[in-house]
C-alpha positions in Angstrom: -13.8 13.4 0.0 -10.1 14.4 -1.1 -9.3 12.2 -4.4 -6.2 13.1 -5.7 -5.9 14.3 -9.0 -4.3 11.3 -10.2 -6.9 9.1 -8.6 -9.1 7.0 -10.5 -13.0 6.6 -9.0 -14.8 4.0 -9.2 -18.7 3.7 -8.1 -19.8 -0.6 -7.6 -23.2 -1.4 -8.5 -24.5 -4.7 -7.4 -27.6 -6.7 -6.0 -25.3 -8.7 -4.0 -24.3 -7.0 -1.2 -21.3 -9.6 -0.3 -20.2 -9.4 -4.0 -20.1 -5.0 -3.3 -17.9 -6.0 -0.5 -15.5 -7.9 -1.7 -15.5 -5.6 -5.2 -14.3 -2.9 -2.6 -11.8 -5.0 -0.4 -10.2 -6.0 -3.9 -10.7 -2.7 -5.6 -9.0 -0.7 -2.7 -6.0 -2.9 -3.0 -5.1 -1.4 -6.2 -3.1 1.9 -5.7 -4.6 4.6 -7.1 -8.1 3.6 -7.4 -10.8 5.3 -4.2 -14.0 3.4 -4.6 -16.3 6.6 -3.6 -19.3 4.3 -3.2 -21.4 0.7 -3.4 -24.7 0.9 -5.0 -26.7 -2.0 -4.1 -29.8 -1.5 -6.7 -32.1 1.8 -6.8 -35.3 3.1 -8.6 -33.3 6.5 -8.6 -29.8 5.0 -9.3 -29.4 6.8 -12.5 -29.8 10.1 -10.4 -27.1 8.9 -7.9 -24.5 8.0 -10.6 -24.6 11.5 -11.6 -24.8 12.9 -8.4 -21.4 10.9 -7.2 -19.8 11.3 -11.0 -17.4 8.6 -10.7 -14.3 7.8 -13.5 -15.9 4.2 -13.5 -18.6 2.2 -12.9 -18.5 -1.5 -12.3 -22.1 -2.6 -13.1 -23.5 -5.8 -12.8 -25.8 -5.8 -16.1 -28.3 -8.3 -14.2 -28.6 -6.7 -11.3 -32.7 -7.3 -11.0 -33.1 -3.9 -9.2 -31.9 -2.2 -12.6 -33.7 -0.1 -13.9 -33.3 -1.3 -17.8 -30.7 -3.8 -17.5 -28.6 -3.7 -20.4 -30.3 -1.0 -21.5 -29.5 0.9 -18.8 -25.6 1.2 -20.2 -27.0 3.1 -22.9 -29.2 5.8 -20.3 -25.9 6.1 -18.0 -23.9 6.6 -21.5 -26.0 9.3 -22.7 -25.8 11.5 -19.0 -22.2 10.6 -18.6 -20.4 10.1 -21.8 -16.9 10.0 -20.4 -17.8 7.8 -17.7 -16.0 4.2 -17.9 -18.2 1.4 -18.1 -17.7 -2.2 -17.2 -20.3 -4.5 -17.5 -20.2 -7.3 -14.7 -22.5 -10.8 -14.7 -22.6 -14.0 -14.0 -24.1 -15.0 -17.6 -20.8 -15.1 -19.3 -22.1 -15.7 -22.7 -21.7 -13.8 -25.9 -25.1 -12.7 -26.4 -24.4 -10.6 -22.9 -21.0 -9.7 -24.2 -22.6 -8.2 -27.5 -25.1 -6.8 -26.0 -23.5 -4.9 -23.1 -20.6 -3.6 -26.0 -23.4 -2.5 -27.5 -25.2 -0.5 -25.7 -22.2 1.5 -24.6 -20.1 -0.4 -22.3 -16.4 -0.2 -22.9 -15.8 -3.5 -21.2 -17.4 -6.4 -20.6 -16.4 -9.0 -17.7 -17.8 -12.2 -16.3 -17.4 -12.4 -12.3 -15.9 -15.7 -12.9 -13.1 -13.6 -14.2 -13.0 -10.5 -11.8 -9.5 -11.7 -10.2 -7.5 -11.2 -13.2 -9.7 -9.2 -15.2 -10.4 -6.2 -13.0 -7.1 -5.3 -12.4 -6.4 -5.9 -16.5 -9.3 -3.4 -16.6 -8.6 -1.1 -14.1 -5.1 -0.7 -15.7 -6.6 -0.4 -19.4 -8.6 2.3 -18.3 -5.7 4.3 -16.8 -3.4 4.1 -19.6 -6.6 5.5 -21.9 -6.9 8.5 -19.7 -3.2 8.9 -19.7 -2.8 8.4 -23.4 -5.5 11.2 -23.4 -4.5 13.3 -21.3 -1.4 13.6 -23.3 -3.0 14.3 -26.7 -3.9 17.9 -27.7 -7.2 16.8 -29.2 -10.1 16.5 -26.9 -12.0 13.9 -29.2 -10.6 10.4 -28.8 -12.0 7.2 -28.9 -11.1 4.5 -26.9 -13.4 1.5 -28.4 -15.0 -1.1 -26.7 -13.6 -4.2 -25.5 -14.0 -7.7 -23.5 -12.0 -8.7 -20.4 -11.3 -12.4 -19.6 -13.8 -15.0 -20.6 
């Protein structure tokens, strides 16, 4: 696959395979961002995250195939640490929220709020990376935050 180097990549993991397709239709409008795959649950998904390395993964934290849920954040955190997380469900309650922040997500967002809040996201994310590709230090943080709800 040719990404350019300006390209953001993003990997969708979902249960749902309708909700993976429209994730892609709507992330594939945005210029800039090649989704390089849909993962729709998997026993060796962990393996296939690193395998694909993606900028971001969109990741439905109550996907029922996940190995983990939330906890899961934190295993795909400590194999990836530059990866960008955000943390997807239905549940939009602070409990979730909290939880997903957490355990290493650097955004949380309820699906009720993907519309707006994914492209809020997408663009957070790319100003980070160019705000760090632009400082001499290779050790920034970028803190966690919530999207919509």
């Amino acid at each position: 696959m040719d990404v350019a180097m300006d390209s953001l990549t993003v990997l969708v993991v979902d249960e749902n395979l309708t909700f993976l397709r429209i994730a892609r239709r709507f992330l594939e409008e945005i210029e800039g961002v090649v989704v390089i795959g849909t993962i729709q649950g998997s026993d060796d998904l962990l393996e296939r995250v690193q395998m694909m390395r993606p900028d971001v993964v969109l990741l439905d934290i109550t996907t029922s195939d996940l190995p983990g849920g939330i906890g899961f954040i934190s295993r795909l955190r400590g194999v990836l640490p530059t990866v960008k997380i955000i943390a997807l469900t239905l549940i939009n309650t602070d409990g979730y929220r909290q939880a997903a922040l957490e355990a290493g997500a650097d955004m949380f967002l309820p699906k009720a709020d993907m519309g707006i809040g994914l492209l809020s996201a997408i663009q957070r994310i790319r100003q980070i990376q160019r705000e760090a590709s632009q400082q001499p230090s290779p050790h920034s943080s970028t803190g966690s935050q919530s999207v919509g709800g």
